[in-house]
KEKE-3310 file (N, C-alpha, C; in steps of 0.2 Angstrom, whole numbers, plus 5000, padded with zeros to 4 digits):
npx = (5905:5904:5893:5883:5883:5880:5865:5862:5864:5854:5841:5838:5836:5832:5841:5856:5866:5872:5871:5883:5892:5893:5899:5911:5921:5923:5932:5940:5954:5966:5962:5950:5941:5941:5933:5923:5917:5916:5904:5897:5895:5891:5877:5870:5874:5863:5852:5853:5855:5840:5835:5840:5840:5854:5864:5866:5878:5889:5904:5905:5906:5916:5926:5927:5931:5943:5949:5948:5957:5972:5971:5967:5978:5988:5985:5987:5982:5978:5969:5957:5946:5939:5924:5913:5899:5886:5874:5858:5856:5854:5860:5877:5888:5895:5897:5902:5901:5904:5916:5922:5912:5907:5900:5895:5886:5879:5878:5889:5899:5897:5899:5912:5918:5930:5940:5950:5960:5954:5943:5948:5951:5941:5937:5946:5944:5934:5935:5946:5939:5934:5945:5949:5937:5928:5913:5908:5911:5901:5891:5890:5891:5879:5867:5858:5859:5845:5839:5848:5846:5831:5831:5838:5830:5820:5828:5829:5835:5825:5815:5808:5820:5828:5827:5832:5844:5850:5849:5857:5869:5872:5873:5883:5890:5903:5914:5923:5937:5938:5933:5945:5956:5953:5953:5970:5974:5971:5973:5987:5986:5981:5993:6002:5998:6000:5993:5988:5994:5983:5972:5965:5964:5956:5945:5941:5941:5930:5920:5919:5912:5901:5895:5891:5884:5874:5868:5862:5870:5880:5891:5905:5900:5898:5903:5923:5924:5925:5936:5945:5950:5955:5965:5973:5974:5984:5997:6001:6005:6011:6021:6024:6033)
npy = (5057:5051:5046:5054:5064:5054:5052:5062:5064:5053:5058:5069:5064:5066:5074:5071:5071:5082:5081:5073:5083:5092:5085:5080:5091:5094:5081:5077:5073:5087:5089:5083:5088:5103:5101:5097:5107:5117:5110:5112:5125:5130:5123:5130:5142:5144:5143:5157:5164:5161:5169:5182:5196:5193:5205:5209:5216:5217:5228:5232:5216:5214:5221:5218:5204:5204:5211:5202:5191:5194:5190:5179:5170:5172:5163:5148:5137:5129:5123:5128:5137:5153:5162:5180:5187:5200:5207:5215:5230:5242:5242:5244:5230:5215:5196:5180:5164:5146:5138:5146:5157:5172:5187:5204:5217:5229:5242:5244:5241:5251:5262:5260:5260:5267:5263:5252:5248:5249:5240:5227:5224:5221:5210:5201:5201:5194:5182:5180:5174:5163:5155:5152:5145:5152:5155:5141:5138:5145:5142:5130:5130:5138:5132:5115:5101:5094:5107:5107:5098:5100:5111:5108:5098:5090:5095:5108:5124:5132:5139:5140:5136:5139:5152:5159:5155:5159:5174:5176:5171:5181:5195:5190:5190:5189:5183:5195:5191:5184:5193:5203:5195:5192:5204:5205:5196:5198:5212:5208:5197:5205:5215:5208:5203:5211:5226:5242:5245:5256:5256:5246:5255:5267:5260:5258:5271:5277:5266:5272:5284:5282:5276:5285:5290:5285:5279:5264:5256:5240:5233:5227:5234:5227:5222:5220:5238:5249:5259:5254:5242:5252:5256:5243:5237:5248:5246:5235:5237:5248:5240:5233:5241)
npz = (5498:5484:5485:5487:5478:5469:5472:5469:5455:5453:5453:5447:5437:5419:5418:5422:5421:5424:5437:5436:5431:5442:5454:5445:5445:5455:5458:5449:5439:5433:5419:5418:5427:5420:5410:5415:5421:5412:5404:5413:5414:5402:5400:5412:5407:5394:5400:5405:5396:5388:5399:5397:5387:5373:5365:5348:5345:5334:5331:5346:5350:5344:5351:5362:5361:5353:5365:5372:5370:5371:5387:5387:5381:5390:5400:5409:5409:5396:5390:5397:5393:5387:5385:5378:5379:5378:5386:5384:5396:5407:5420:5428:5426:5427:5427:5431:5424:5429:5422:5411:5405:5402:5403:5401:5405:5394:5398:5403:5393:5385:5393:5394:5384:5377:5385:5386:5392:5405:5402:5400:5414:5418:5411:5415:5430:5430:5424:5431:5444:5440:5436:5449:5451:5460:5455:5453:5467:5475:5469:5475:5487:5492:5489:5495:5492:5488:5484:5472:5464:5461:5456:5443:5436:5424:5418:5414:5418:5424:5435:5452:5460:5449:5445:5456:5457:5446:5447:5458:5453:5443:5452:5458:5470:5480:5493:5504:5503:5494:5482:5483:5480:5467:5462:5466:5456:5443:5440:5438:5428:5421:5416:5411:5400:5392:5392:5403:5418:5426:5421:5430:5442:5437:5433:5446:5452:5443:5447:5460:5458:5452:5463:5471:5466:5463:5449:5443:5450:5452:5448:5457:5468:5483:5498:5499:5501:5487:5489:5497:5486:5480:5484:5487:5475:5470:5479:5474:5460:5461:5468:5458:5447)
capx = (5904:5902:5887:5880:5883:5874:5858:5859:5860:5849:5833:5839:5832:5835:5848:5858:5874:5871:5875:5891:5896:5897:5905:5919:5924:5927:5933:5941:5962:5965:5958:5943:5937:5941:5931:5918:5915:5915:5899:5889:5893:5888:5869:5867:5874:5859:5845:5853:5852:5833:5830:5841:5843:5859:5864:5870:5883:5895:5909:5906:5908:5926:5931:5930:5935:5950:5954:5949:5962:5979:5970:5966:5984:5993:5980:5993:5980:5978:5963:5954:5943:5933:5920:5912:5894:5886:5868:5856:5855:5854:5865:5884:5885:5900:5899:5905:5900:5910:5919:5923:5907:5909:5893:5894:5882:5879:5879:5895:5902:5896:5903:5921:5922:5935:5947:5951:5962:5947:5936:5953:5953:5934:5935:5950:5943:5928:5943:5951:5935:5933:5948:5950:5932:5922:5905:5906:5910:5898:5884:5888:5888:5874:5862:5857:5859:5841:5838:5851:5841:5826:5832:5840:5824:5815:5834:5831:5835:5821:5807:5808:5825:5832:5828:5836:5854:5853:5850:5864:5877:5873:5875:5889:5891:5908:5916:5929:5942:5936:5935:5952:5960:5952:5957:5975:5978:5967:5978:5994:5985:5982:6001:6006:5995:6001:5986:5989:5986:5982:5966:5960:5961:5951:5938:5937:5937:5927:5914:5918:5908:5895:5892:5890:5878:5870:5865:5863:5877:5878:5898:5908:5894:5898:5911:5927:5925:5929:5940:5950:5951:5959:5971:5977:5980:5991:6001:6002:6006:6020:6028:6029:6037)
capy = (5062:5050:5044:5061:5067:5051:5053:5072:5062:5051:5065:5075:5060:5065:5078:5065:5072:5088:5079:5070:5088:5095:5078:5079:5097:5093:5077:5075:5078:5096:5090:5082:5095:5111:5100:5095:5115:5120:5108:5113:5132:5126:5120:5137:5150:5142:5147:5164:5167:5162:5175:5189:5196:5195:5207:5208:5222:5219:5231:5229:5210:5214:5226:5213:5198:5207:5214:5196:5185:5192:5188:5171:5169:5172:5157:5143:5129:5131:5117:5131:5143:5160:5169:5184:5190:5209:5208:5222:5230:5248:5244:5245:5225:5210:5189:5174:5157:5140:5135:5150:5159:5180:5191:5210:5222:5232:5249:5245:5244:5258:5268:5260:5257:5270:5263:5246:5244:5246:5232:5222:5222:5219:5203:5200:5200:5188:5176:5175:5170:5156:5150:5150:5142:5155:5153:5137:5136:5148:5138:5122:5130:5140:5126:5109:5096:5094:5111:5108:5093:5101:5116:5105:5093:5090:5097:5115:5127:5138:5139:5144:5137:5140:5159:5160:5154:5165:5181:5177:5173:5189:5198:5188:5192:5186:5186:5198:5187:5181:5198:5205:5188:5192:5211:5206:5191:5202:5216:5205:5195:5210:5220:5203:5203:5220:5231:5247:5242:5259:5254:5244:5262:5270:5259:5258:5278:5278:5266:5277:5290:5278:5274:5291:5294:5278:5276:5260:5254:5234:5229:5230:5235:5223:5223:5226:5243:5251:5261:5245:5239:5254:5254:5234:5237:5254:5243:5229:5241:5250:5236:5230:5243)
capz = (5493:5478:5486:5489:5471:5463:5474:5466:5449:5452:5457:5441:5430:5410:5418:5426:5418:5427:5445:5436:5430:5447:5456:5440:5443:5463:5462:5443:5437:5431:5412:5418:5430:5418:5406:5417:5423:5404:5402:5417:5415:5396:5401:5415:5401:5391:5405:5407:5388:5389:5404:5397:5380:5373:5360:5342:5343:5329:5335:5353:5352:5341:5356:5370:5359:5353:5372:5379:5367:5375:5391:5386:5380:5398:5405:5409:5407:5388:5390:5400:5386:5389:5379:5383:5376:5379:5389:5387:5404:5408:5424:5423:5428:5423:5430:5426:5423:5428:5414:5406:5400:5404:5403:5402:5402:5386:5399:5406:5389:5383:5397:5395:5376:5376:5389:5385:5399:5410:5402:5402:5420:5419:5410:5419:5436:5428:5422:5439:5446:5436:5438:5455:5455:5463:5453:5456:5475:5475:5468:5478:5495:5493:5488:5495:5485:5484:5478:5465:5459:5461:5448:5439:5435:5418:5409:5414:5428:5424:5441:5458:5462:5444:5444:5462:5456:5441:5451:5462:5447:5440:5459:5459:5477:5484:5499:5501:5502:5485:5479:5484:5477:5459:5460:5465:5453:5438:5438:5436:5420:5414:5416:5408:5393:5388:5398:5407:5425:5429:5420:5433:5445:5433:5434:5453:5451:5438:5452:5463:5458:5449:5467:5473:5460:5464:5445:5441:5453:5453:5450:5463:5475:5489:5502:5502:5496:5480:5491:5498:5484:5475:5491:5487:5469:5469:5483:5469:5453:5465:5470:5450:5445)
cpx = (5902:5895:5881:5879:5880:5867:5855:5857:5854:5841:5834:5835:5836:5842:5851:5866:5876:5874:5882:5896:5900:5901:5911:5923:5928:5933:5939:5950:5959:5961:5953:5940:5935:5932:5923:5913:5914:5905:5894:5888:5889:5879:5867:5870:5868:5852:5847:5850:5843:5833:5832:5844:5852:5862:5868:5872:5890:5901:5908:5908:5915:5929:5931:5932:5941:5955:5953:5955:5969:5977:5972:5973:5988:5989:5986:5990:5977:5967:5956:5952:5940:5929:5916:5907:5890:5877:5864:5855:5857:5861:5870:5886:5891:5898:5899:5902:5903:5910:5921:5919:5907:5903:5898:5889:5883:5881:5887:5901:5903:5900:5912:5923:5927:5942:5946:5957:5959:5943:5942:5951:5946:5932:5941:5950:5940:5933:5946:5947:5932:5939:5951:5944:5927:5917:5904:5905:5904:5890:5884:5888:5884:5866:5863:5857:5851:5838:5840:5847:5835:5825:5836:5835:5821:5821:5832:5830:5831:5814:5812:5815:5829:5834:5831:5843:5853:5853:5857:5870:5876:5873:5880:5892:5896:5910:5921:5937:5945:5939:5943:5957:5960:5957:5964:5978:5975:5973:5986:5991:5984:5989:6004:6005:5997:5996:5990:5987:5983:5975:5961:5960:5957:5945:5936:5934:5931:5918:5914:5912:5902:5891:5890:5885:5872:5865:5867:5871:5878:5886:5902:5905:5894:5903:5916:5924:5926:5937:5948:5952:5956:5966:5976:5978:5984:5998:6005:6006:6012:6025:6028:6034:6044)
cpy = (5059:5049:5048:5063:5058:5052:5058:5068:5059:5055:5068:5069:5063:5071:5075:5069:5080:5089:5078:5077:5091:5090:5080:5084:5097:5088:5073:5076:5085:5095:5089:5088:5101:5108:5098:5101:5117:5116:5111:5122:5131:5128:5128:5142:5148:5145:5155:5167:5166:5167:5183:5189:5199:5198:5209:5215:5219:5222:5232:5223:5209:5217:5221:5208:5202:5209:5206:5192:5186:5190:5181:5168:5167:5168:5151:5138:5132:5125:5122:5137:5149:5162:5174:5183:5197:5205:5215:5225:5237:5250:5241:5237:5220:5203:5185:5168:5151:5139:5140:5156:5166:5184:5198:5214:5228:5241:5250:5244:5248:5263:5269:5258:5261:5269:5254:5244:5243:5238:5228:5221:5220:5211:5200:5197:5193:5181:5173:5173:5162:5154:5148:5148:5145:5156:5147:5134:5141:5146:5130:5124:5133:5135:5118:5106:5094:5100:5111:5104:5095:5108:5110:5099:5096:5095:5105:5118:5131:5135:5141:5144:5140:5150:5163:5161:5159:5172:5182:5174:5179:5194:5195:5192:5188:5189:5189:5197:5187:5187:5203:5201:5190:5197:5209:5202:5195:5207:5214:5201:5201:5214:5212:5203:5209:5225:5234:5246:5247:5260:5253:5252:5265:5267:5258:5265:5277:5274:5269:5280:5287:5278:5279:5294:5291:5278:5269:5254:5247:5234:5231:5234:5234:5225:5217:5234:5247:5255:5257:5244:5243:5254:5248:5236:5244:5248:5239:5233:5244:5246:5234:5233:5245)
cpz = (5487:5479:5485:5481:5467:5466:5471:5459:5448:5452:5453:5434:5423:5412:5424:5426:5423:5437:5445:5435:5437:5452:5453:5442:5451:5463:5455:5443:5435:5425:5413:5419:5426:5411:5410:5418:5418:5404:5407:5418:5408:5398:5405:5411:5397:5393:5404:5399:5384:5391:5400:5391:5379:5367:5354:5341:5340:5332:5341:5353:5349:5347:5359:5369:5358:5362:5377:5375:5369:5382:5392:5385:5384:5403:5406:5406:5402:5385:5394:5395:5387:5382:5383:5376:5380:5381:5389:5394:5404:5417:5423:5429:5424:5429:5426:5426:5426:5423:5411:5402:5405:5400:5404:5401:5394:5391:5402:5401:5385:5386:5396:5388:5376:5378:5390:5389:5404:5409:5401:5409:5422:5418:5413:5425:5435:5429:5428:5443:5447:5437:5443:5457:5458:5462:5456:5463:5478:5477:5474:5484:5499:5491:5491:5490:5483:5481:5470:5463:5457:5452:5444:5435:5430:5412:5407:5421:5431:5430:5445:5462:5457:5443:5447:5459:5452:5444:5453:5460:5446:5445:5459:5466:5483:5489:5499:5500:5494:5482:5476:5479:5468:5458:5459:5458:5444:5437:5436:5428:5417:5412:5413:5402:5389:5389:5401:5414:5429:5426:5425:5441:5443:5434:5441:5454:5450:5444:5457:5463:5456:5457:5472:5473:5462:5457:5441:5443:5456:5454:5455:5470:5480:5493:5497:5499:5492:5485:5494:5494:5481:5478:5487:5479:5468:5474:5475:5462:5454:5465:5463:5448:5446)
residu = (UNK:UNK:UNK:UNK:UNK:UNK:UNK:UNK:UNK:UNK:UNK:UNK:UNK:UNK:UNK:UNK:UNK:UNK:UNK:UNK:UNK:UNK:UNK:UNK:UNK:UNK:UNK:UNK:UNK:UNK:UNK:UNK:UNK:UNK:UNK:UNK:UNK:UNK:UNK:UNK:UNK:UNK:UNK:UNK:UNK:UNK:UNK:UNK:UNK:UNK:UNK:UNK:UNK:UNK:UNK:UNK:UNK:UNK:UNK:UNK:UNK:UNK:UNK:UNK:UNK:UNK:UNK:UNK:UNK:UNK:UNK:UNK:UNK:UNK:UNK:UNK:UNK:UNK:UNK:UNK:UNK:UNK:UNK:UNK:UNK:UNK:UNK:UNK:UNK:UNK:UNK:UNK:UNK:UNK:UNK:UNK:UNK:UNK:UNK:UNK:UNK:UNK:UNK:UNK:UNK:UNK:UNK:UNK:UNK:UNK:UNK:UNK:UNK:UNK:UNK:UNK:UNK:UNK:UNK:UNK:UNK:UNK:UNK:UNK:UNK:UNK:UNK:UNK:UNK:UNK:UNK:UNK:UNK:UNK:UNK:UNK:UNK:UNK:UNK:UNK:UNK:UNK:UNK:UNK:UNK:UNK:UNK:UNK:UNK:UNK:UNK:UNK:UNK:UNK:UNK:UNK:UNK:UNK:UNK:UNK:UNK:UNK:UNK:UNK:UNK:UNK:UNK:UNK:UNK:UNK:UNK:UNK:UNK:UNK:UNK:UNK:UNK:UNK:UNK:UNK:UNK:UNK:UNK:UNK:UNK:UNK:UNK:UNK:UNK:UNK:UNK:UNK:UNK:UNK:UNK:UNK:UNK:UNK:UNK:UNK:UNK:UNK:UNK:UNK:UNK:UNK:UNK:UNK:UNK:UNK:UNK:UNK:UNK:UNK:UNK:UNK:UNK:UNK:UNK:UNK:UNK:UNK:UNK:UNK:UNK:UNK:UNK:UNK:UNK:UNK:UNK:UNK:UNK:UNK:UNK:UNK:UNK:UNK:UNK:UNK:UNK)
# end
């Protein structure tokens, strides 16, 4: 495996750091790793913020830092950081970065500003992604290692491979395992942080019908079902109480 990941860095030339990153995060203790996955979600939130604008709302960007900071609280590894920034985008649409870095749409803001137990369970689920690694296992076993070099070449990810990955962070198309895994451990961070976790029903409802409509229906799209999923967490919310 180290072998494999210097070849990657050697073939990335001036972004050489970009092989050792994803090496570190497999291969590193807990501090190196978190920090090594910080750096390499770092450089790809940098492409995405090239491709897709990201927008200066004042009282939007209060709402979701305010609702992300008890989140962030109840993380155990305290070495492990989140931010979250607002994307314009007419579809209702949330993924994550490794390392920490939390995307939302501007239209899936809009729709839940009112119910901030929702969009807790939203950057909630993002969060338990990341920290169970699912962007990045994502990226490392949907690419060769010479793709990765290849998008990774001349110190940006922008071309025919780099445009690739970006799509498929932002479809963020997990398996359902993965999925289910976020939902259940998402609705426990959030019933810890002080959230309503009847929140996260509402916002499956709430896709529910989004997806009925089929306007602009991108989160939670995929398998399992929204209807699965409202299943596993009522089980979960039951047995808390």
């Amino acid at each position: 495996m180290t072998k494999l990941f210097y070849f990657l860095g050697k073939k990335v030339g001036k972004s050489w750091a970009r092989g050792k990153y994803l090496y570190s995060t497999l291969t590193g203790n807990d501090v190196e790793s978190v920090k090594a996955e910080y750096n390499l979600g770092l450089i790809l939130s940098k492409d995405i913020e090239r491709q897709y604008s990201v927008l200066d709302a004042p009282y939007e960007q209060l709402l979701l830092e305010t609702i992300l900071k008890p989140l962030q609280s109840r993380v155990k590894r305290k070495e492990r950081y989140f931010t979250v920034k607002i994307i314009g985008s007419t579809d209702m649409n949330a993924f994550a970065l490794p390392g920490g870095f939390l995307y939302i749409t501007s239209a899936l803001v809009k729709a839940l500003s009112d119910d901030r137990d929702a969009l807790a369970f939203v950057l909630a689920h993002e969060m338990i992604h990341v920290i169970l690694k699912h962007p990045l296992k994502q990226i490392l076993t949907s690419y060769s290692l010479d793709a990765l070099s290849r998008m990774f070449k001349a110190g940006s990810t922008v071309g025919i491979y780099g445009k690739d990955l970006i799509k498929k962070v932002i479809k963020s198309h997990y398996s359902q395992d993965r999925e289910l895994q976020a939902d259940e451990y998402a609705v426990r961070l959030i019933y810890s942080a002080g959230y309503d976790p009847q929140g996260a029903i509402r916002l499956l409802q709430f896709f529910q019908k989004l997806k009925g409509e089929n306007e602009g229906f991108n989160y939670f799209a995929t398998h399992p079902p929204v209807s699965e999923r409202g299943q596993q967490l009522r089980r979960i919310i039951k047995g808390g109480e």
